[in-house]
ChimeraX commands (.cxc) that place a marker at each C-alpha (Angstrom):
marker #1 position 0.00,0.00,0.00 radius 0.5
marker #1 position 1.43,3.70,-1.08 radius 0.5
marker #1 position 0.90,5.90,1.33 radius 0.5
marker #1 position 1.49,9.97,1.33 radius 0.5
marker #1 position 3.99,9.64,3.61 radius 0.5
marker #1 position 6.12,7.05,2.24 radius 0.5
marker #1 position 6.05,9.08,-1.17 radius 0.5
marker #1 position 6.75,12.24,0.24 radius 0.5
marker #1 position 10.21,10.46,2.16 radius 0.5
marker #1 position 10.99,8.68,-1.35 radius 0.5
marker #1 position 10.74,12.21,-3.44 radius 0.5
marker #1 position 12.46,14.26,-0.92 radius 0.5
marker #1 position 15.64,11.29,-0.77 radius 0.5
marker #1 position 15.15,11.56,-4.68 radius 0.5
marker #1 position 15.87,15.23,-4.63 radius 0.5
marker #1 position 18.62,15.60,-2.13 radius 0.5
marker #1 position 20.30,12.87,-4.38 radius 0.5
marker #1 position 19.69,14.53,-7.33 radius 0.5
marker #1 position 20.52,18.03,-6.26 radius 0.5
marker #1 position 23.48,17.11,-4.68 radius 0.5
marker #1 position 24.83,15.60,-7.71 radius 0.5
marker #1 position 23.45,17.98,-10.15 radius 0.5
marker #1 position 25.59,19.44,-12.67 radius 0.5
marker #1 position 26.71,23.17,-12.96 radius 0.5
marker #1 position 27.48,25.86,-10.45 radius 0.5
marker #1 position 23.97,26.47,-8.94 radius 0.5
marker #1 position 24.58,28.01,-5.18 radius 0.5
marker #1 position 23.89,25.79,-2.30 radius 0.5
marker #1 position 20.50,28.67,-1.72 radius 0.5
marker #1 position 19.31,27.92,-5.07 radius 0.5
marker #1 position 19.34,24.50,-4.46 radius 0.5
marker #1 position 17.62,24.75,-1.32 radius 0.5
marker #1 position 14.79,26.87,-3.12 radius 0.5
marker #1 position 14.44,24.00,-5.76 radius 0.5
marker #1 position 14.10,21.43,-3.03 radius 0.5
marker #1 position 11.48,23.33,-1.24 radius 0.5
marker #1 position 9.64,24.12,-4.42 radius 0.5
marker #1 position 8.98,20.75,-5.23 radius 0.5
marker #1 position 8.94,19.32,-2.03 radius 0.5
marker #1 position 5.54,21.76,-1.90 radius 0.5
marker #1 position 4.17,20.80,-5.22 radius 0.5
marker #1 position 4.07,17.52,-4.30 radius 0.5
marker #1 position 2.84,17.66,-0.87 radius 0.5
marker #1 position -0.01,19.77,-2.51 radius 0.5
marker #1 position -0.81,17.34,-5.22 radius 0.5
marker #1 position -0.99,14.35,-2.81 radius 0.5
marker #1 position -2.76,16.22,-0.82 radius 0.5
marker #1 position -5.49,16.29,-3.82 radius 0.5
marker #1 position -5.43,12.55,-4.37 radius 0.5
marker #1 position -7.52,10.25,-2.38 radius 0.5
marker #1 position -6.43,7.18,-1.43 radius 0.5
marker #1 position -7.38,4.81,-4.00 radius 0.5
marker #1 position -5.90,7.02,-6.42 radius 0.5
marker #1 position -3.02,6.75,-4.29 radius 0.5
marker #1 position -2.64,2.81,-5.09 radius 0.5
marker #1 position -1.15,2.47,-8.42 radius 0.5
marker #1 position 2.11,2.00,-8.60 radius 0.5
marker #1 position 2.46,3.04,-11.99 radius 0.5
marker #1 position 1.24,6.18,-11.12 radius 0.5
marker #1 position 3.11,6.81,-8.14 radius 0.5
marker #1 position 6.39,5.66,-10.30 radius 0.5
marker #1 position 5.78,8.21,-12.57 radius 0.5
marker #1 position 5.02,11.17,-10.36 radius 0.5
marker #1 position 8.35,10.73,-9.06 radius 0.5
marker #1 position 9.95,10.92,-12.31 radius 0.5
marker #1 position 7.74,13.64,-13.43 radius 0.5
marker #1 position 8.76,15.57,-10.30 radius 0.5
marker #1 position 12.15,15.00,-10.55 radius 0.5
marker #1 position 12.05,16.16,-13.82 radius 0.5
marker #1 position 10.56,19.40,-13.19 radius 0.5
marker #1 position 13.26,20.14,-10.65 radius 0.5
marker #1 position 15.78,18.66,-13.35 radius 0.5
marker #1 position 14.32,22.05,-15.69 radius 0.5
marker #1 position 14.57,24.33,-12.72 radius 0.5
marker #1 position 18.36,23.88,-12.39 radius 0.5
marker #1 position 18.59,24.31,-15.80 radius 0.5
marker #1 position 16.66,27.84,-15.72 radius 0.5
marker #1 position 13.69,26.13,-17.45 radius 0.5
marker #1 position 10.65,27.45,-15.78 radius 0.5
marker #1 position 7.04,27.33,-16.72 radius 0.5
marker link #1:1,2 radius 0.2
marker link #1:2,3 radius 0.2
marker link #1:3,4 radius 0.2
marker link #1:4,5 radius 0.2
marker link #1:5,6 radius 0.2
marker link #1:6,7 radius 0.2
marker link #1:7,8 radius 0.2
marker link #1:8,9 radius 0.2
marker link #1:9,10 radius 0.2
marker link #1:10,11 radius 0.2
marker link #1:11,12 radius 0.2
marker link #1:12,13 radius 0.2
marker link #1:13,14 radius 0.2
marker link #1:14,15 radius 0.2
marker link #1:15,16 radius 0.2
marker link #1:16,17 radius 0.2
marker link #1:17,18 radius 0.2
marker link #1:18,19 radius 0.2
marker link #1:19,20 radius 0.2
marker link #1:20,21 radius 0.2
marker link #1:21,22 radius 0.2
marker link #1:22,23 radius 0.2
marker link #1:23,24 radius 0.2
marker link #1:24,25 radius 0.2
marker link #1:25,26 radius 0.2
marker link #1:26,27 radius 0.2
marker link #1:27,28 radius 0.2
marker link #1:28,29 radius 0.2
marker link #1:29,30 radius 0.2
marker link #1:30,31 radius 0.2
marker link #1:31,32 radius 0.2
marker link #1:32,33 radius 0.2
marker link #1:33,34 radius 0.2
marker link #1:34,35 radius 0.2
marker link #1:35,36 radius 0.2
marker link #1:36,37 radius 0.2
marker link #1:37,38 radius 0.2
marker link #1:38,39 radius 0.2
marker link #1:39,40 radius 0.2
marker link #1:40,41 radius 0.2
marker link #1:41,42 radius 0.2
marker link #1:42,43 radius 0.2
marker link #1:43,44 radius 0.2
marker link #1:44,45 radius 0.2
marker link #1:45,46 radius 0.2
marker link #1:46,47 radius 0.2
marker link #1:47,48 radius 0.2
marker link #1:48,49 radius 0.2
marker link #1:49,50 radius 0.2
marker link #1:50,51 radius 0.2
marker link #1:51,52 radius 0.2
marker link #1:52,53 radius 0.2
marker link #1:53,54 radius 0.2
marker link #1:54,55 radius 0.2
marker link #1:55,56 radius 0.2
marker link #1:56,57 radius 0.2
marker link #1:57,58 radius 0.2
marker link #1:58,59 radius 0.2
marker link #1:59,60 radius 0.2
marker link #1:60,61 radius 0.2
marker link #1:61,62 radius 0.2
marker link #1:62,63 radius 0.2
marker link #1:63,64 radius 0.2
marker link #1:64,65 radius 0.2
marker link #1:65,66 radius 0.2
marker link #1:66,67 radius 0.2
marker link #1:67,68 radius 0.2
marker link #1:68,69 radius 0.2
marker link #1:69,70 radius 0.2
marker link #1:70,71 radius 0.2
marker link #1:71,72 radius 0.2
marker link #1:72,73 radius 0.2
marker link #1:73,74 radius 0.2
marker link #1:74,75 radius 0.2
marker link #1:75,76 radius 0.2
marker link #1:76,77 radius 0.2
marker link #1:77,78 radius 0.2
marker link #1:78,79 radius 0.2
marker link #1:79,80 radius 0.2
view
């Protein structure tokens, strides 16, 4: 069973690997603001789901990726 909790712990460890071995010279505070960007996107669009929705593990595989991609753009001063 997926729970909000367990995918918030998994994105967060997701980001602070990716951030910390993300390319470029992007300040340890611009980092930070990344983290804490998507850290709160996600918590607000988990908040949205209910819990059935919260089962498929397709799904919750590809939030992560979709997440980490967004923060992926941000580093690279893509924004939308």
């Amino acid at each position: 069973m997926i729970d909000r909790h367990s995918l918030m712990i998994e994105i967060e460890r997701e980001l602070d690997h990716m951030l910390a071995n993300a390319p470029g010279r992007k300040s340890e505070a611009y980092r930070k603001e990344v983290r804490e960007e998507c850290v709160a996107y996600s918590q607000g669009v988990l908040d949205a789901l209910s819990s059935e929705e919260l089962q498929s593990e397709s799904a919750y595989e590809r939030f992560i990726e979709t997440t980490l991609a967004q923060a992926r753009m941000r580093l690279h001063g893509i924004t939308r």
